[in-house]
ZAMARGU-4260 file (C-alpha; in steps of 0.2 Angstrom, whole numbers, plus 5000, padded with zeros to 4 digits):
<rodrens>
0) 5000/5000/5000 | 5007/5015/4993 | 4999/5029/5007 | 4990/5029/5024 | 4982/5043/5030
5) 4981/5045/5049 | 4975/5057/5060 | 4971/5048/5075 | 4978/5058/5091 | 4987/5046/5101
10) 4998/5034/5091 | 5015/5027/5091 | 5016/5023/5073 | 5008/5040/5070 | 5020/5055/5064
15) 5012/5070/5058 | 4996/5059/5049 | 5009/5048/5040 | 5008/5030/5048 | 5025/5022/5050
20) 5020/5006/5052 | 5027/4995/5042 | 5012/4979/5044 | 4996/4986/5051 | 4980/4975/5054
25) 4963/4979/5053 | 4948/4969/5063 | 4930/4963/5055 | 4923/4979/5061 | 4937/4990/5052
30) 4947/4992/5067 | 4965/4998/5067 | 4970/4983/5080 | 4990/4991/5078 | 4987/5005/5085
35) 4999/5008/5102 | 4993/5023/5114 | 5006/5034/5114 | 5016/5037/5130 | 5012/5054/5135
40) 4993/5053/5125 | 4990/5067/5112 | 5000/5080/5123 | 5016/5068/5118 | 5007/5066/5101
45) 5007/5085/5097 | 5025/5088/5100 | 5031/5071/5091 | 5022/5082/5075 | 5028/5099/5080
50) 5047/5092/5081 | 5047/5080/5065 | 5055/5088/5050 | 5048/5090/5034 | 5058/5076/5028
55) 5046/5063/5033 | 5035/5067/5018 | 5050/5068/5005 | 5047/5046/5002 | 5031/5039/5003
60) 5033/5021/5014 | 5024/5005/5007 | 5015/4997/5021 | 5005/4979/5020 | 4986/4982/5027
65) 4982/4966/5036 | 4962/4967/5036 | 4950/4955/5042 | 4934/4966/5035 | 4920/4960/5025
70) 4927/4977/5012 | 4930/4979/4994 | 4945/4981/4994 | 4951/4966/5004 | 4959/4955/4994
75) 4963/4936/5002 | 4965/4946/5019 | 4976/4961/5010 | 4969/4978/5008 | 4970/4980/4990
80) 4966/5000/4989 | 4980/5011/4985 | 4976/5021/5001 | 4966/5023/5016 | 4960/5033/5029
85) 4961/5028/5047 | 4953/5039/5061 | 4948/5040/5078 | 4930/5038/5082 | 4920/5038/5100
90) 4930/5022/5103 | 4941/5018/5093 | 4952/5021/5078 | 4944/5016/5061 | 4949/5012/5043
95) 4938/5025/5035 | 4939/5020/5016 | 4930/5006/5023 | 4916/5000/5007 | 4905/4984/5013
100) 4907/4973/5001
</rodrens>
């Protein structure tokens, strides 16, 4: 997968809304189960952004989307879209490009 958009607030693999993941996995119900609460919550979260260079957008990072999701884009338990969205909701963080099959 060429690009994952990410604005959850509180997330190690999370760098200003680039996920640096290299293997995330998504649950049935379109959950990012990778997801790893950030020490420090989105206060820690903000200045991890505020202190990353630039640089982090100069090369795009292929990352493999496990996903469990009855979706149309999962392909054999592969996400097969060239990019998704993952947010945070009420209770969790989603896969937002999420199309039921």
């Amino acid at each position: 997968m060429k690009k994952i958009n990410c604005s959850t607030s509180n997330c190690e693999h999370n760098l200003r809304g680039k996920c640096l993941a290299g293997v995330i996995s998504v649950s049935d119900s379109a959950k990012c189960i990778s997801r790893i609460k950030r020490e420090g919550g989105a206060l820690a979260q903000n200045f991890a952004d505020v202190e990353a260079g630039n640089d982090i957008y100069a090369n795009d990072l292929e990352s493999l989307v496990q996903c469990s999701a009855e979706c149309a884009f999962n392909n054999h338990g592969l996400c097969a879209n060239e990019q998704i969205d993952v947010r945070d909701t009420a209770f969790s963080t989603k896969c937002r490009t999420f199309v039921k099959k």
